[in-house]
TIMIKE-324035 format. One record per residue (C-alpha): residue in one letter; x, y, z. Coordinates in Angstrom, 1 decimal, always signed. Layout:
<nodes>
("A",(X,Y,Z))
...
</nodes>
This chain:
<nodes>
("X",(+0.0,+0.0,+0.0))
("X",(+1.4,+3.6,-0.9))
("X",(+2.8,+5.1,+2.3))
("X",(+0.8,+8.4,+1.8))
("X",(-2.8,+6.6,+2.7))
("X",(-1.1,+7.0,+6.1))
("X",(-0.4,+10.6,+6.1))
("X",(-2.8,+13.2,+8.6))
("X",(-1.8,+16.6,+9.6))
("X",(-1.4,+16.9,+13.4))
("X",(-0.7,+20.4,+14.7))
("X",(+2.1,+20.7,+16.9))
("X",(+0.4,+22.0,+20.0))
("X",(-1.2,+18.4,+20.4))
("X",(+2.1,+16.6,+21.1))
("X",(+2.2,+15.7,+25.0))
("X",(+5.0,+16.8,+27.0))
("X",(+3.8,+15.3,+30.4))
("X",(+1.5,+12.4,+31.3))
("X",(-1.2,+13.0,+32.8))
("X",(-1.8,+13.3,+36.3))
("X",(-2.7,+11.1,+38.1))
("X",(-2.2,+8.9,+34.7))
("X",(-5.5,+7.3,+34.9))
("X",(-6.9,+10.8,+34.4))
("X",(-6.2,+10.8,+30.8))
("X",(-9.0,+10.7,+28.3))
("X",(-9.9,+7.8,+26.0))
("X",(-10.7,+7.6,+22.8))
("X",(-13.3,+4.3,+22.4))
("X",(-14.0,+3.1,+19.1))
("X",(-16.1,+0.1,+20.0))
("X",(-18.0,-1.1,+17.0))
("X",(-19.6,+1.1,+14.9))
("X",(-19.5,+3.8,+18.1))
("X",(-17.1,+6.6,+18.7))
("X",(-17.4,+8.0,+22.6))
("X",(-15.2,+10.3,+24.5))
("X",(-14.3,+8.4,+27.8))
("X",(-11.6,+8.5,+30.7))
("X",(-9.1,+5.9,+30.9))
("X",(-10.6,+5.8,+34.6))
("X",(-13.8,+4.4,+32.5))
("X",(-11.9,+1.5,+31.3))
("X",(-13.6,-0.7,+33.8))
("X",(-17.0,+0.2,+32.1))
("X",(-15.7,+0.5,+28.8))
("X",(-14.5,-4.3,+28.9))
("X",(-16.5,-7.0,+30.1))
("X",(-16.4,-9.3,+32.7))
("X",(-14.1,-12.5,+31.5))
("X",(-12.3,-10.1,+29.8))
("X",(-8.3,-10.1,+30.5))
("X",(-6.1,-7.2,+29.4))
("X",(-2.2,-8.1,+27.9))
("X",(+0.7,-5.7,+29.8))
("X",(+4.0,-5.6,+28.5))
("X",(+6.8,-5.4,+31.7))
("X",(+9.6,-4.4,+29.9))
("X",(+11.7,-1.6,+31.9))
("X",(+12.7,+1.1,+29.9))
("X",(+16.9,+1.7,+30.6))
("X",(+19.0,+4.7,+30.1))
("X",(+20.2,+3.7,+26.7))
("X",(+21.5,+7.7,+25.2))
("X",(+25.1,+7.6,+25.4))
("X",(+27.3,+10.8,+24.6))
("X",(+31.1,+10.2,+24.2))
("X",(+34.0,+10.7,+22.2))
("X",(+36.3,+8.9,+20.5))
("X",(+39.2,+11.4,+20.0))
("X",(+38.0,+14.8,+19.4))
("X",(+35.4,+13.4,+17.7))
("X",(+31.4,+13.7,+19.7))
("X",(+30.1,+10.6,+19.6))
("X",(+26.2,+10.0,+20.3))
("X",(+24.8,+6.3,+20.7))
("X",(+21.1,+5.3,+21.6))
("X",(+21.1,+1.4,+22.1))
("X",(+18.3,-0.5,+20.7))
("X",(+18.8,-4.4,+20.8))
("X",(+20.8,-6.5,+22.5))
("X",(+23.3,-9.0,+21.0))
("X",(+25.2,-10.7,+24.0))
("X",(+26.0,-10.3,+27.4))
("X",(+28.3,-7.3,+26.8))
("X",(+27.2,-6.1,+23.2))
("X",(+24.5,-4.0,+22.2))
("X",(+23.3,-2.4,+18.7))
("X",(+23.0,+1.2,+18.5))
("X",(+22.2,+3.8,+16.6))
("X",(+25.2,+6.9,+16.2))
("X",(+25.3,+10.0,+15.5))
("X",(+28.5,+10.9,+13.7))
("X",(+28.3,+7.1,+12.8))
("X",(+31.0,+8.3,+9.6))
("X",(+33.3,+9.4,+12.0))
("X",(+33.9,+5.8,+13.6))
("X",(+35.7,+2.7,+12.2))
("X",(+36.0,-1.0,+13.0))
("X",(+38.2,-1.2,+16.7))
("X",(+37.5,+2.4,+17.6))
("X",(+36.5,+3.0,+21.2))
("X",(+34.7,+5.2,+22.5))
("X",(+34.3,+6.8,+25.9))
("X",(+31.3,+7.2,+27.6))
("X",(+32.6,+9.1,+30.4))
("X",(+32.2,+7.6,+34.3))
("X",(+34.6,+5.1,+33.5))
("X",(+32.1,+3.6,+30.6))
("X",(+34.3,+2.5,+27.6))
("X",(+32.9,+0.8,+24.2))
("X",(+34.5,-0.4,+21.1))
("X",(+32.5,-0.3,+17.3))
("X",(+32.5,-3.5,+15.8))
("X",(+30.6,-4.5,+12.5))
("X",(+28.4,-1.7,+10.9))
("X",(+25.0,-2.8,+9.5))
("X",(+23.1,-2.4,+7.1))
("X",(+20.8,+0.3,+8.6))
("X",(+23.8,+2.0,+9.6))
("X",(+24.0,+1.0,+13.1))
("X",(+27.1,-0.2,+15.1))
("X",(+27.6,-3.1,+17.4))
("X",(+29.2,-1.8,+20.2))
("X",(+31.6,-3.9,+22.8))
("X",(+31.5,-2.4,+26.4))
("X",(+34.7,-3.0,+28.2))
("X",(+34.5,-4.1,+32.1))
("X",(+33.1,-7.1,+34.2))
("X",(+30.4,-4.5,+35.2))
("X",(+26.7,-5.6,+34.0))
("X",(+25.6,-3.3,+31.2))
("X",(+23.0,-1.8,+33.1))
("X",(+24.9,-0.5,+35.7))
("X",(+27.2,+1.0,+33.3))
("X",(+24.0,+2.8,+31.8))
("X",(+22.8,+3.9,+35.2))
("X",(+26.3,+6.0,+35.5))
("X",(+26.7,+7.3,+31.9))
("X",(+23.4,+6.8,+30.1))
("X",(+20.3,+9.0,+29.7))
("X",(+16.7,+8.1,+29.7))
("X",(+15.5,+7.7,+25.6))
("X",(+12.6,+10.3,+25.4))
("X",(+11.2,+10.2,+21.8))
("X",(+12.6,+12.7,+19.6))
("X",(+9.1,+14.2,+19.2))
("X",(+9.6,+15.3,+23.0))
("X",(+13.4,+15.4,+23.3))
("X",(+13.5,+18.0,+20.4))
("X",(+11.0,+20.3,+22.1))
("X",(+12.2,+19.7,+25.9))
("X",(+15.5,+18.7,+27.8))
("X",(+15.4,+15.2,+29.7))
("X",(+13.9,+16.6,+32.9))
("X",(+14.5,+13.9,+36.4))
("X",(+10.8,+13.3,+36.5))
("X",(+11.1,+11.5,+33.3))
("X",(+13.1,+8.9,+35.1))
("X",(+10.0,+7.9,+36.8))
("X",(+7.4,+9.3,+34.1))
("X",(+8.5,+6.9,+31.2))
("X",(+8.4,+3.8,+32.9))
("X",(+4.8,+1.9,+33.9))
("X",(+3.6,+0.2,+36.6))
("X",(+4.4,-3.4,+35.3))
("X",(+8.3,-2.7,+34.2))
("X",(+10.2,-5.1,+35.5))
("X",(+12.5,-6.8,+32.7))
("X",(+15.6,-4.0,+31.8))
("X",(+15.7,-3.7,+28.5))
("X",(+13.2,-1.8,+26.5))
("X",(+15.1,+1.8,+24.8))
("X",(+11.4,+2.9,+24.5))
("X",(+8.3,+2.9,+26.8))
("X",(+5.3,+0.7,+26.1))
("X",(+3.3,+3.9,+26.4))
("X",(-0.2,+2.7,+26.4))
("X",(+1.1,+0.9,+29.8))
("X",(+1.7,+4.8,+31.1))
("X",(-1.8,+5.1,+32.1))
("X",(-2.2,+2.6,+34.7))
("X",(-2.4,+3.0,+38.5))
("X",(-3.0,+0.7,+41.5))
("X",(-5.9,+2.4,+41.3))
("X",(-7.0,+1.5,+37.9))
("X",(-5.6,-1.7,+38.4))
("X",(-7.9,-2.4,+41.5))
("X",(-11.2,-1.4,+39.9))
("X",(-10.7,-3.7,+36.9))
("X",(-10.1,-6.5,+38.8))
("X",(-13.1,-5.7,+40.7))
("X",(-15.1,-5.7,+37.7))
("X",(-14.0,-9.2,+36.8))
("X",(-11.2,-8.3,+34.3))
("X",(-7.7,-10.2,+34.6))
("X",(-4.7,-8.9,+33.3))
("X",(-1.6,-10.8,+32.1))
("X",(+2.3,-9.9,+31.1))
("X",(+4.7,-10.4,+28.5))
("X",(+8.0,-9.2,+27.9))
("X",(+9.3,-7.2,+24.1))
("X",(+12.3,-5.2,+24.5))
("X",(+11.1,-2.2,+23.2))
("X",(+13.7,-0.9,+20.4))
("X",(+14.7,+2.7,+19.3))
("X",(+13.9,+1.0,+15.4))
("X",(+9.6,+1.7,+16.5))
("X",(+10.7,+6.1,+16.5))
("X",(+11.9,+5.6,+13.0))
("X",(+10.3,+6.9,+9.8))
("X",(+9.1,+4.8,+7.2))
("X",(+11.4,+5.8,+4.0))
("X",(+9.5,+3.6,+1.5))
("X",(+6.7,+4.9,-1.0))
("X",(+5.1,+1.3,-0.2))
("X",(+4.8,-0.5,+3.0))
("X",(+6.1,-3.8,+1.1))
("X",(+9.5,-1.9,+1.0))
("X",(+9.7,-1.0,+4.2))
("X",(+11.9,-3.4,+6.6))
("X",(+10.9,-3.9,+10.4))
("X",(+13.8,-4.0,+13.1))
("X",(+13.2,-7.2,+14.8))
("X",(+13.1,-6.9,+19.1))
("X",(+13.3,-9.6,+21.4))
("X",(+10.4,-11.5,+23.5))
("X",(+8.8,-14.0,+25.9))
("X",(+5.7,-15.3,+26.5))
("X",(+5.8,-17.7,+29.3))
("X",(+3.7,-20.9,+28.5))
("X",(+1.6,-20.3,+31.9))
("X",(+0.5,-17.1,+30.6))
("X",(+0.0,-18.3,+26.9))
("X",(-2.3,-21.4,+28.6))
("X",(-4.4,-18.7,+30.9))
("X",(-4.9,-16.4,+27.9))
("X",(-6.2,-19.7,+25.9))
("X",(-8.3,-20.4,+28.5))
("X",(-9.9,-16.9,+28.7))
("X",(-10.9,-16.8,+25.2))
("X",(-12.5,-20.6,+25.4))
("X",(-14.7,-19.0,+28.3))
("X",(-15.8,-16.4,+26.2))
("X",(-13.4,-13.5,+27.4))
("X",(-11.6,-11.4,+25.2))
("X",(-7.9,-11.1,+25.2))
("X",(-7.3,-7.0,+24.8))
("X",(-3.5,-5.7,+24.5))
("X",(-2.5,-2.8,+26.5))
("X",(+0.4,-1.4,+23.5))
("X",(+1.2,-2.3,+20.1))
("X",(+3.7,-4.0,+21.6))
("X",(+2.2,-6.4,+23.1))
("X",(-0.1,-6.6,+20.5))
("X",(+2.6,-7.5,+17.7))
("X",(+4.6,-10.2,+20.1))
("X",(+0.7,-12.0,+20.8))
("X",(+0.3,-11.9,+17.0))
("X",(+4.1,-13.2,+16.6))
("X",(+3.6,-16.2,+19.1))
("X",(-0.2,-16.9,+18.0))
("X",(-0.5,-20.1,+15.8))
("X",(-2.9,-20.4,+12.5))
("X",(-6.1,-21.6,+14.5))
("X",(-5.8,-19.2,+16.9))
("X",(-4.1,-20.9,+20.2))
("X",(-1.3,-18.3,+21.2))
("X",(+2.1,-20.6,+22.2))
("X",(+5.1,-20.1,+24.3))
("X",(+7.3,-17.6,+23.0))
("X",(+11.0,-16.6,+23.4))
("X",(+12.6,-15.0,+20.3))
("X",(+12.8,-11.8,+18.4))
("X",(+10.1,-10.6,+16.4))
("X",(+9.6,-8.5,+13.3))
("X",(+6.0,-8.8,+12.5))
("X",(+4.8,-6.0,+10.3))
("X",(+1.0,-5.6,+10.3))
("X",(-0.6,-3.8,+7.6))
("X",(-4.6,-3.9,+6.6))
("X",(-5.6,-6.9,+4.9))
("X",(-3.7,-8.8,+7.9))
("X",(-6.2,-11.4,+9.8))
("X",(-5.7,-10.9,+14.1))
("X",(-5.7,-14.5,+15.5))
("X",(-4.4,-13.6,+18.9))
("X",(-6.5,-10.2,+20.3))
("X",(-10.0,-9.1,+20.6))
("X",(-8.8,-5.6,+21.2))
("X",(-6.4,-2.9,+22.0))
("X",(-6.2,+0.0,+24.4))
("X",(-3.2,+2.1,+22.4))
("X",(-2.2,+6.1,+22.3))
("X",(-2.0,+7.9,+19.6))
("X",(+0.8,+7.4,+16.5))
("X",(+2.5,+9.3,+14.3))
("X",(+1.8,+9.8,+11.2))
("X",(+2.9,+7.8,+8.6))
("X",(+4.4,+5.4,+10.7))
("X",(+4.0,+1.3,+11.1))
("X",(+1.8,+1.9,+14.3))
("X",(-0.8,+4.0,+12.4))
("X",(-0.4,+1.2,+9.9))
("X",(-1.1,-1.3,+12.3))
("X",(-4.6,+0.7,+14.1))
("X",(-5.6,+1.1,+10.7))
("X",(-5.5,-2.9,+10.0))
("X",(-7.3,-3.4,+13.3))
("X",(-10.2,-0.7,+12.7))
("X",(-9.7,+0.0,+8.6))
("X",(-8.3,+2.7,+7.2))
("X",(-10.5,+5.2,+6.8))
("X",(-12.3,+5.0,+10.2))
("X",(-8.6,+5.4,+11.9))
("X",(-8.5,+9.0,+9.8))
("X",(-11.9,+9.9,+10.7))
("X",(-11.0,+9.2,+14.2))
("X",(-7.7,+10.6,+14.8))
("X",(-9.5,+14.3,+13.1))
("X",(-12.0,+13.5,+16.1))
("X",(-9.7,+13.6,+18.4))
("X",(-7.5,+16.5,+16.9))
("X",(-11.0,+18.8,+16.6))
("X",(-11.6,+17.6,+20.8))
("X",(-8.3,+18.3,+21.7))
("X",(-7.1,+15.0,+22.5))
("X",(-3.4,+14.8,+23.8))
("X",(-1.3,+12.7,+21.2))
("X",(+2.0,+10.2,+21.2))
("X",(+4.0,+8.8,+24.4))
("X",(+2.8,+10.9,+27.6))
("X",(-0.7,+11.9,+25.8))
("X",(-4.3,+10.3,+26.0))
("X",(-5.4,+6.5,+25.3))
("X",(-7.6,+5.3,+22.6))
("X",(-9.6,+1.8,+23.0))
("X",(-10.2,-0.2,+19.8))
("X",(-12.7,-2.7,+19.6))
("X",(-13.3,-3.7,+15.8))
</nodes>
């Protein structure tokens, strides 16, 4: 499909800064059927069923931005996949200044050297030490706000806290599973007081989901691929709520694309533990889900893509100019939509 069905105009002004707060304050977006109702994330507990069981992802979110030098040269890395124990794939800026065997320094005693440029561009990079990764990170590395955010605001302390949900618990991810943002105790309490389970996976979020899609036709565009797990306990309770009659919703896109990844043709989701590049476009047949709570995407980007083969095409555009014309709050800290096709 030509890239440009994708395209919407989104004015500036409705690019989040902040979550909400409290986060279960933010407004929602329900598309449920053929309706279209402006609702509270707080209403989610109205807004399922009973039986119903809503998919976290509990990636943590690390510090992956890296500035350094290697010389004189500035050197500026944002990890997005891991490759080994001490190696890590990243993105660079100044990428043309660096060689095979270079190292770099991190600064607070955090050393790397660039091994093997890809295809894309990235680097593999080496850290030195005995040290675990992520405590080289905590000392030298920044938290990865998007660029939609980063290029409008520093990196403020709060963010520390802000950009990670509830449920992280497996370091990894370079980018929050946003759609996770808006969860409290709170929240958490009332839906399973209305009869709604929850589950979790793990995808390690990549830097790859911020980039743009180049290509004049989605077949053309590549996908970077991210690791996974679904544990087969989990995969066997979210069988079981579906043969009751529940609905299996994913909280993310991310969790969305690793249920799709692990779900089998007739529909029983497996055990999973691998990476995953599953690009969804319309015309794709969900196996796995019943639903998704997401925010909103950018334009022209594989997420839009992937809403739009949930919900179609042109309802997506006609809701996303609803929710520009009501002021909604769009991207990583803004407000929540809930798709039900």
């Amino acid at each position: 499909m030509n890239v440009d069905l994708f395209d919407f105009a989104l004015p500036p002004e409705r690019i989040a800064l902040h979550p909400a707060a409290p986060r279960d304050t933010a407004r929602m977006l329900v598309l449920d059927g053929e309706a279209t109702l402006d609702r509270s994330v707080g209403d989610l507990p109205q807004a399922l069923r009973a039986g119903d069981c809503l998919v976290f992802n509990d990636t943590r979110v690390i510090p992956a931005q890296l500035e350094g030098r290697r010389g004189e040269a500035r050197i500026a890395a944002t990890l997005h996949k891991r490759e080994g124990p001490r190696r890590w794939r990243a993105f660079v800026k100044g990428a043309k200044r660096l060689r095979d065997g270079d190292r770099i320094d991190f600064g607070a005693g955090v050393e790397a050297t660039s091994t093997a440029r890809g295809e894309d561009g990235s680097w593999l990079l080496d850290f030195a030490g005995d040290e675990p990764v992520e405590l080289l990170l905590e000392r030298a590395g920044r938290m990865p706000l998007p660029p939609y955010i980063a290029a409008k605001r520093g990196i403020e302390a709060r963010d520390a806290e802000d950009y990670q949900t509830m449920f992280a618990a497996d370091p990894g991810a370079v980018a929050a599973p946003t759609a996770a943002l808006h969860f409290t105790p709170r929240l958490l309490d009332a839906l399973t007081a209305a009869e709604i389970g929850h589950e979790t996976l793990t995808l390690h979020v990549g830097a790859g989901t911020f980039l743009p899609v180049k290509a004049e036709d989605t077949a053309d565009h590549k996908m970077h691929a991210e690791w996974g797990r679904i544990d087969a306990a989990v995969a066997d309770r979210l069988n079981a709520v579906r043969a009751k009659g529940g609905r299996v919703i994913a909280v993310g896109t991310t969790s969305l694309r690793l249920l799709e990844s692990a779900c089998r043709e007739d529909g029983v989701i497996a055990p999973f533990a691998g990476d995953t590049a599953i690009f969804i476009t319309p015309g794709y047949r969900f196996r796995a889900i019943d639903g998704l709570m997401t925010n909103f995407h950018l334009p022209r980007s594989t997420l839009f893509m992937l809403v739009s083969a949930l919900m179609g095409r042109e309802r997506m555009q006609a809701a996303y100019a609803h929710a520009i014309a009501q002021g909604y709050r769009f991207y990583s800290y803004g407000d929540a939509s809930l798709l039900i096709p």
